[in-house]
N, C-alpha and C positions, 0 to 999 in steps of 0.2 A: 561502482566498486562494491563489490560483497562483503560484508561484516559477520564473521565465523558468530553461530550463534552460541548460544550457551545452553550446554544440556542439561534439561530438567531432570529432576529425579522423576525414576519412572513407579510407578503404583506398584506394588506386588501384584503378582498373576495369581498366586495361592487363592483358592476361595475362604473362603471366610467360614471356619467349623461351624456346623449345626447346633444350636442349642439343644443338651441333655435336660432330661428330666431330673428332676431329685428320685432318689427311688431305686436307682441302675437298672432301669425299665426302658428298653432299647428304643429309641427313638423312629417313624417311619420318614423314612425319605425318600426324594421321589425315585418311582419305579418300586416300590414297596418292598424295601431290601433292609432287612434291621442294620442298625449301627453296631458295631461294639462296646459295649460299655469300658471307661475303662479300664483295666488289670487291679492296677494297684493306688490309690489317694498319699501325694504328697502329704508328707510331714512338716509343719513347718516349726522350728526350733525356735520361742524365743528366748534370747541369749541376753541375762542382763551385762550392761557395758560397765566395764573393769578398766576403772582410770591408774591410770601408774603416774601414782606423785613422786616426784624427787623427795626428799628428807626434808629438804624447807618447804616445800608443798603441803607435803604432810602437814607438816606445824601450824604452818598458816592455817591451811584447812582447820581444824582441833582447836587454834584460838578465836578465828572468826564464829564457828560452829557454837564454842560454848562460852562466848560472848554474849550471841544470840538465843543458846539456851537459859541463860541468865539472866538475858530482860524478860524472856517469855516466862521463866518461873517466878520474875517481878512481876509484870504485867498480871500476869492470869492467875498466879498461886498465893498472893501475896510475900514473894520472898518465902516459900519454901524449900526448907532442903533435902526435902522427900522428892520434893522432883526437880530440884535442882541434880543431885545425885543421881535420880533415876533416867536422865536427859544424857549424863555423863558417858554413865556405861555404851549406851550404845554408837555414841561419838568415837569412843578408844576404840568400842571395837572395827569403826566403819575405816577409820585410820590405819588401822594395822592391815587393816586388809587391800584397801587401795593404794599404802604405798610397795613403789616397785623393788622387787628383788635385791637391787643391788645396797637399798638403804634401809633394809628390813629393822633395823638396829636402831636407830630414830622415833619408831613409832612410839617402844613404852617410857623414850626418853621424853615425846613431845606431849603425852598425855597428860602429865603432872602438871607441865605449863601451862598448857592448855585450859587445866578445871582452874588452875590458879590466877590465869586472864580474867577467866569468866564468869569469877565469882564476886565482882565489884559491886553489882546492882544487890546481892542478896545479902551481904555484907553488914547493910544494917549499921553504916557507919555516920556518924551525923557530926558537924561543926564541919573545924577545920582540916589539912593534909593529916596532922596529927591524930586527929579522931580517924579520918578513913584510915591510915595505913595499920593501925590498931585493930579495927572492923574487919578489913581482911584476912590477917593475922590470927584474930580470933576465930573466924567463918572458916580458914583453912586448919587450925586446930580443932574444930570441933565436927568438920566433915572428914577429918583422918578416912575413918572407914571406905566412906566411896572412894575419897582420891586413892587407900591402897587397893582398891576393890575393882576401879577401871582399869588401876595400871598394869594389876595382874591378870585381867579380860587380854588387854592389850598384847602382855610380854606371851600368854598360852597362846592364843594366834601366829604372833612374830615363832615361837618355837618349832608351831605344827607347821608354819608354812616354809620354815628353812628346812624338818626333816622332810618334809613332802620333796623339797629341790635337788635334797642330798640323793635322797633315792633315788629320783628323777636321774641324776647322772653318773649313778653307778650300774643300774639297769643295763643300759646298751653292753658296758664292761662285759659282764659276766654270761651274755646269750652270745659275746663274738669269740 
């Protein structure tokens, strides 16, 4: 009894293109017949990747982020607020930009909370709950400026990227 075999895939019959020189200095091959170099050199784009967070995405992102800017400017700065603040800015702005379209509204609401998370380790607060909740209290009274200063990084974004959409969908309107 015969057992139907199984077809292999088959090799490509294509030969295999000649190696080009660097140079567009036509290469010989055999029968001494130049190659073409060729026309034109692909482009290749690279595209950075554009996360679209939800509105609690967002958030999350912006409290873990300056959570973590918060030990590092304990860690590294001693609890400064020159780069605790300077760490902020560019968190509102990474927020406002990756979150998506539909929760564009979110971003300069989650930035305030966000520096107000993350500002425990620089706080400077010592004893007990009562000393700490004082410590932040005072850390976010006395950083006013950055917190109004990322929130408004924040809301210019959120504004450019909503009239960028409005335009975006009045365009087709007015060329049909």
């Amino acid at each position: 009894m015969d057992h139907p075999q199984r077809q292999q895939p088959q090799p490509s019959r294509r030969p295999a293109p000649a190696a080009q020189p660097i140079g567009g200095v036509p290469a010989q091959g055999g029968g001494g017949r130049p190659r073409p170099a060729p026309a034109r050199r692909m482009r290749v784009r690279v595209r950075m990747p554009r996360p679209r967070l939800t509105g609690l995405g967002g958030g999350l992102f912006a409290c873990v982020a300056m959570t973590l800017a918060g030990g590092i400017a304990w860690l590294l700065f001693g609890g400064s607020q020159l780069a605790y603040g300077l760490l902020f800015l560019p968190v509102a702005a990474a927020t406002a930009l990756w979150v998506r379209p539909a929760d564009l509204v979110t971003a300069p609401i989650s930035a305030p909370i966000a520096f107000a998370a993350g500002v425990w380790p620089i706080s400077g607060g010592s004893g007990g709950f009562g000393a700490e909740v004082m410590g932040i209290v005072s850390a976010l009274s006395l950083h006013a400026g950055w917190l109004y200063g990322g929130t408004l990084v924040s809301a210019l974004i959120v504004v450019m990227r909503k009239a960028v959409l409005i335009s975006r969908r009045r365009l087709p309107r007015r060329t049909a």
